[in-house]
N, C-alpha and C positions, 0 to 999 in steps of 0.2 A: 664733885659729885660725879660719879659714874653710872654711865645710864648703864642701862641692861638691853644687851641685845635685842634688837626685834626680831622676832621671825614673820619672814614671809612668806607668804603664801603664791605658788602661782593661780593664776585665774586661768582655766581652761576656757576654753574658746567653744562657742555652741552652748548647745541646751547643756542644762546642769546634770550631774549624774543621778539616774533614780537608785540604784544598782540593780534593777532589773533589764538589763539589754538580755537581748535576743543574740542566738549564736547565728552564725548566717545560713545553718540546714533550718532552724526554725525561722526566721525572715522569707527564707525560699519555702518553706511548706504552707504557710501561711498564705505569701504571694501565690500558690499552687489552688489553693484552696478559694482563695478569692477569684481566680480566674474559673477555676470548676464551676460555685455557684453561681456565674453570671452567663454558662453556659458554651464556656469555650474549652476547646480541649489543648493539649499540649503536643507540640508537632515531635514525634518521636523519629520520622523517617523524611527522606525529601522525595516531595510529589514529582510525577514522570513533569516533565516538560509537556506544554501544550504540544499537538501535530500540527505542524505547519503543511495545510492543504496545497496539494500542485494548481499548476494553473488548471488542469483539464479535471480536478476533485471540485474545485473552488466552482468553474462553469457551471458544473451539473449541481451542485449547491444551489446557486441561481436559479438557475433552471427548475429544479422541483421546486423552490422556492413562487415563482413566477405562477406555476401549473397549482397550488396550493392557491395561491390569492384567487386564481381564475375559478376554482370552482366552489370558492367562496360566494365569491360574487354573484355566480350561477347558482347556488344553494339561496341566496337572499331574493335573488329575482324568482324562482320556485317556487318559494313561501309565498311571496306577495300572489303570484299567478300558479296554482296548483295545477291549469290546463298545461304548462310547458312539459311539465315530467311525461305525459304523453306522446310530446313530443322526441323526448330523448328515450322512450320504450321503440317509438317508429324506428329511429335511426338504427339502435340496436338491432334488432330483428330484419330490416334492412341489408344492415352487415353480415347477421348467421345466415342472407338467406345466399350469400356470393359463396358460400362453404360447404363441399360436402359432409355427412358423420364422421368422415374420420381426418377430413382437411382442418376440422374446426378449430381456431385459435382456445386454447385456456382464455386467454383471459375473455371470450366473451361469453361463457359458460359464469364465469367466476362474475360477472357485470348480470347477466339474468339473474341469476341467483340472489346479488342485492335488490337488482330492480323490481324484487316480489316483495322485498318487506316494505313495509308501510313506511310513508315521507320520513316521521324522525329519527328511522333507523338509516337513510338511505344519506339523509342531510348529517348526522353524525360522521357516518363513514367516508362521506366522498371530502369531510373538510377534516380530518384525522390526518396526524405529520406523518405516522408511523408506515413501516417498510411497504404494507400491503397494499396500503391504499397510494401510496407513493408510483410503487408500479403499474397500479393498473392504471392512474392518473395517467401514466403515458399512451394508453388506449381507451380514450372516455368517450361515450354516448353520448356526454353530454356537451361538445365541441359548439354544437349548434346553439346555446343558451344564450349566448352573449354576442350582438353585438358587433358591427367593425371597430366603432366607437369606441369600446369598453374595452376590448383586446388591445386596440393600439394603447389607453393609459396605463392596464398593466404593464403591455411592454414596456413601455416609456420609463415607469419606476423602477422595471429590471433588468435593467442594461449588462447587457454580460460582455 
């Protein structure tokens, strides 16, 4: 008796075939799309490199940094005691009065001119990162607010 050949079959390896595969633009559009609605985008270009600050960029960093916390501090001891702002009106005026009309610093023209608006406009502005209030931070009224005490723990946390 003669058998009859078998045929065999191979068994492919993995999931079985549906015959529905994906070509790999459709795998990629799909993966595109999934990343879309989860709210990310696709990096089409390479971002600049961070700047690496100098040492004398990186100080003054510090440094505004420092003069930020301090007249934080001096905005909350304000609040608590509204008689100090008083005292930081005396100091100003103090200052304009060492200047002739036309000796007069801007920025103490530019410091009266806040120190007329009303506390939460003046507490906004003097604790604000941005360029304006950064400069004139380095000529502030309100130097007298705080403290040996309190200056040396700012200092202390900004060691430049």
């Amino acid at each position: 008796m003669i058998k009859a050949p078998t045929v065999q079959t191979k068994r492919a390896r993995g999931r079985p075939s549906t015959g529905r595969a994906l070509t790999a633009a459709e795998r990629m559009r799909r993966h595109r799309a999934r990343l879309r609605a989860a709210g990310l985008r696709a990096v089409t270009r390479m971002e600049a490199p961070v700047r690496v600050l100098s040492g004398g960029a990186l100080k003054h960093r510090v440094i505004e940094a420092r003069s930020l916390a301090m007249h934080c501090l001096a905005a909350q001891k304000i609040e608590r005691n509204p008689v100090m702002l008083g005292q930081v009106r005396r100091t100003l005026q103090t200052w304009r009065s060492r200047y002739g009309k036309e000796d007069m610093p801007r920025a103490l023209d530019e410091w009266e001119a806040i120190l007329r608006q009303p506390w939460p406009a003046i507490a906004a502005f003097i604790t604000d990162p941005g360029e304006r209030a950064a400069r004139l931070r380095q000529s502030t009224p309100f130097a007298g607010v705080l403290d040996e005490r309190e200056r040396e723990r700012i200092y202390a946390a900004f060691r430049t």
